[in-house]
C-alpha positions as CSV (number, residue, x, y, z in Angstrom):
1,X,61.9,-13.3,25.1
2,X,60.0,-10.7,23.2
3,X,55.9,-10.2,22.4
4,X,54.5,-8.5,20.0
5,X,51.0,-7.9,19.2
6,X,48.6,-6.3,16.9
7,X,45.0,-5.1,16.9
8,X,42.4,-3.3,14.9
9,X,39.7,-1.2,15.5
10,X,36.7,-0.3,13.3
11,X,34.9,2.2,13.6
12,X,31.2,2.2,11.9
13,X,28.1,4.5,11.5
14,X,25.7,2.6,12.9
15,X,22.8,2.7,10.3
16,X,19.7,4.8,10.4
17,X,16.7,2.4,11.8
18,X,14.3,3.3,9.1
19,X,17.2,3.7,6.0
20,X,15.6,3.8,2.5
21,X,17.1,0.4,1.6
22,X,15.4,-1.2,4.4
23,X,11.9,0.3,3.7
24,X,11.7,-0.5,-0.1
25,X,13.1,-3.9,0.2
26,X,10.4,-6.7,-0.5
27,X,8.5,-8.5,2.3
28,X,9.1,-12.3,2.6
29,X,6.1,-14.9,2.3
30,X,6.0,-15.2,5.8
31,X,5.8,-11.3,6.4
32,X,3.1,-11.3,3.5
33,X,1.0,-14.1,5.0
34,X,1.3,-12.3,8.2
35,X,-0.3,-8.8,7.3
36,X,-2.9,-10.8,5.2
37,X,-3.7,-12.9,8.3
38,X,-3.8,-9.9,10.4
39,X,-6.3,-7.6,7.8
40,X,-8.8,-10.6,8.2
41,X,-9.0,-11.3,11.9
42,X,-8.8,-7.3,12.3
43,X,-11.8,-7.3,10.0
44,X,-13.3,-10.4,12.1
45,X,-13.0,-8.7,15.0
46,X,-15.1,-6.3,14.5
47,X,-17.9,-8.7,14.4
48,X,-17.2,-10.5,17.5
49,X,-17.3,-8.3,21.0
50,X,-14.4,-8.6,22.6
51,X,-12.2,-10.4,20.4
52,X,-8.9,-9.1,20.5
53,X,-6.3,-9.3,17.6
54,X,-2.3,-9.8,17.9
55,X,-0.4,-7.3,15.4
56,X,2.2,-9.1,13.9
57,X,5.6,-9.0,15.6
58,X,9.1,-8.1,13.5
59,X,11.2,-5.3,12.3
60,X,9.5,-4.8,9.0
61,X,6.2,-4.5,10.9
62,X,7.3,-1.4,12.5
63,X,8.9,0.5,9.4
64,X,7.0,3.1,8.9
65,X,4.7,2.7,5.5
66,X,2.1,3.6,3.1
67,X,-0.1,0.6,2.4
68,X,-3.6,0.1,0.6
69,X,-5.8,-2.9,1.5
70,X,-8.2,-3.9,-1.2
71,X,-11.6,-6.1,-0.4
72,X,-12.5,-7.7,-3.5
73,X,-15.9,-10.3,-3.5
74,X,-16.2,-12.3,-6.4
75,X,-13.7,-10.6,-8.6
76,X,-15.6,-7.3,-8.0
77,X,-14.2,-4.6,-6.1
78,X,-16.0,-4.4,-2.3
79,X,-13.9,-1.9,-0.9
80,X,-10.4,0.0,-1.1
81,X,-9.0,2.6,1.7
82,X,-5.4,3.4,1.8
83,X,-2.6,5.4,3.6
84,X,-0.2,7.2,1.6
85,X,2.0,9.0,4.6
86,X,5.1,7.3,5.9
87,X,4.3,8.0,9.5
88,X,2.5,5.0,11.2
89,X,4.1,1.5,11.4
90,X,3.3,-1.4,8.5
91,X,1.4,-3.7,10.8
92,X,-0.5,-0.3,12.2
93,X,-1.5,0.9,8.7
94,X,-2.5,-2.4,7.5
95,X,-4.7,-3.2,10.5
96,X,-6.7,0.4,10.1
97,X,-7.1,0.3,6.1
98,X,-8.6,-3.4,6.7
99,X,-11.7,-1.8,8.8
100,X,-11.6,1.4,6.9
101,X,-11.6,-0.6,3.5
102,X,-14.4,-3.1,5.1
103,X,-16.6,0.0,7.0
104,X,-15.6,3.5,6.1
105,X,-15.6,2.9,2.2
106,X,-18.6,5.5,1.0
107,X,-19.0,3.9,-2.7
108,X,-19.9,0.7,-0.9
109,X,-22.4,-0.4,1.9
110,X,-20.5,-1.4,5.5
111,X,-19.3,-5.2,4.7
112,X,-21.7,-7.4,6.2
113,X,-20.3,-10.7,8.9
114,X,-22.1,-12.9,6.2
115,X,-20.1,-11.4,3.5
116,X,-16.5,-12.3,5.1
117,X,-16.2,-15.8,3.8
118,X,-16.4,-14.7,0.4
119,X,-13.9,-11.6,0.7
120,X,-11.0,-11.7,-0.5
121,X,-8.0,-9.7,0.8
122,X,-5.2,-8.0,-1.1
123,X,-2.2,-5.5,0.4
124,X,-0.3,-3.4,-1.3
125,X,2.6,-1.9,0.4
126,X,3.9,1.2,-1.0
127,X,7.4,2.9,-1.6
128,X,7.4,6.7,-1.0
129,X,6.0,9.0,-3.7
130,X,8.3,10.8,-5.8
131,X,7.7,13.7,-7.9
132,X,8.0,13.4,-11.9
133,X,8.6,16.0,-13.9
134,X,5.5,14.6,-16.6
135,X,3.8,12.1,-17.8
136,X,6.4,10.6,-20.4
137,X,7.9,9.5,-17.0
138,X,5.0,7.0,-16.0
139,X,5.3,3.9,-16.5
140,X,2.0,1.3,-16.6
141,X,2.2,-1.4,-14.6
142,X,5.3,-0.2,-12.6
143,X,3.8,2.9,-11.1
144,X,1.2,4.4,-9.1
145,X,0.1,7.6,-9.8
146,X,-0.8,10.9,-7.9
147,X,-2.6,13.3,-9.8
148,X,-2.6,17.1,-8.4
149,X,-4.4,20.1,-9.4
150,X,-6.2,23.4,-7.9
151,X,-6.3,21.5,-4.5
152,X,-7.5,18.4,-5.5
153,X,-6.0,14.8,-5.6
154,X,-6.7,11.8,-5.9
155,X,-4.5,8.2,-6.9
156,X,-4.9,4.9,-8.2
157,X,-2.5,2.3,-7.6
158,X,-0.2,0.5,-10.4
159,X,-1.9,-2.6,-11.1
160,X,-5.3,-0.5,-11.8
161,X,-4.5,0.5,-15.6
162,X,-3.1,-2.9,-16.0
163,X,-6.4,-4.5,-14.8
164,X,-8.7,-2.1,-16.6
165,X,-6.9,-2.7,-19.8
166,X,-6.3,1.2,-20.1
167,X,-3.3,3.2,-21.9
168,X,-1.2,6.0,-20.0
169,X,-3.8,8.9,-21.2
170,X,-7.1,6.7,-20.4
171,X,-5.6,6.2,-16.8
172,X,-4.9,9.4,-16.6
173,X,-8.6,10.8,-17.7
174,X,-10.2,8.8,-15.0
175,X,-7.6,10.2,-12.1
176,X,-8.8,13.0,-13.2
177,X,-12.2,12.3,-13.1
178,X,-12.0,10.6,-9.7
179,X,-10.1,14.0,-8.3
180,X,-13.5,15.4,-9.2
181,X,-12.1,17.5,-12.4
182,X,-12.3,17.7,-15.9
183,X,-11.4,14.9,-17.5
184,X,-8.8,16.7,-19.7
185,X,-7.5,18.7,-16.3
186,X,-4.3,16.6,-16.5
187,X,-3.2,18.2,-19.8
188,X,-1.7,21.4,-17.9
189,X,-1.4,22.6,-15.0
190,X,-0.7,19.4,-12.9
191,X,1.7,17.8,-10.8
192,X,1.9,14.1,-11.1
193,X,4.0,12.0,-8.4
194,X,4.8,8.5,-9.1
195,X,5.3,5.3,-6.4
196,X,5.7,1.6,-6.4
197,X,3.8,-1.1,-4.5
198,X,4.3,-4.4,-3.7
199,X,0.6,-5.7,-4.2
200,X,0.0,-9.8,-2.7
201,X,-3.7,-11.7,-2.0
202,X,-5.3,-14.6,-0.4
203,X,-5.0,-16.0,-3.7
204,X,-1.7,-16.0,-4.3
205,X,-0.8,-17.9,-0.7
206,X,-2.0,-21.1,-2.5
207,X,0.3,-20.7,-5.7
């Protein structure tokens, strides 16, 4: 003769669309081989008038990310543009440092359409950069570095030490050489930021 019911209500804050979590989480092999498909035909495109090239479709594709593309022929470097600024979307970023890596690199000639067969592609996407309060706080292989002084900059990403066999003071000699200052200016006097970056190639699709 008698009813009694219960209910609940929860009440959530919805979460923020671009939430640090979600941005520094690593990209899938399907999101990888997506972005390195795209940086190619991007880069093909350029060569053939009127081609047109889909961006890749998801959520991670529109987070807003730093990203470097690298163009490497042969095992030698051909090219390297990045974007260090969290305010364009992944697949956006990626797409533009493919043609600037490819055409708007000074140290190297624009790539040539006979050269793309034998290019090899590598991303790497990057987590924001932090502020460190030295150099005891860098660690090789982990981080990328951003070298600061009397208004000039300049970075290298965290496999580049690893690669060139150098320790933390070599690395940081030749950041400050490539910032266009002494090569002892990052004994005083500068502010060093650190980042990560989750760096994939062509090559590794067939592993």
């Amino acid at each position: 003769t008698r009813v009694v019911g219960y209910g609940a209500v929860a009440v959530t804050a919805a979460a923020p669309a671009h939430s640090e979590a979600t941005q520094e989480r690593s990209l899938r092999p399907e999101e990888r081989r997506a972005l390195l498909v795209y940086a190619r035909e991007t880069i093909r495109s350029r060569f053939e008038a009127g081609r047109a090239v889909a961006a890749p479709v998801g959520p991670v594709f529109r987070e807003k990310r730093g990203a470097f593309v690298t163009l490497k022929k042969e095992g030698e470097l051909r090219g390297c543009i990045g974007h260090m600024a969290e305010d364009v979307p992944l697949g956006e970023c990626v797409g533009r440092m493919a043609l600037a890596a490819a055409f708007e690199d000074h140290r190297f000639p624009p790539l040539e359409k006979e050269e793309l067969p034998r290019i090899e592609i590598e991303i790497s996407v990057l987590t924001p950069a932090r502020p460190v309060s030295g150099i005891e706080a860098i660690v090789l292989g982990r981080d990328g570095v951003i070298l600061r002084k009397s208004g000039r900059s300049a970075v290298f990403l965290p496999q580049v030490a690893v690669e060139q066999g150098w320790d933390r003071d070599t690395m940081l000699t030749y950041l400050a050489l490539k910032a266009g200052l002494p090569s002892k200016a990052w004994r005083s006097g500068a502010e060093f930021l650190t980042f990560q970056a989750e760096a994939f190639g062509e090559a590794d699709l067939s592993r």
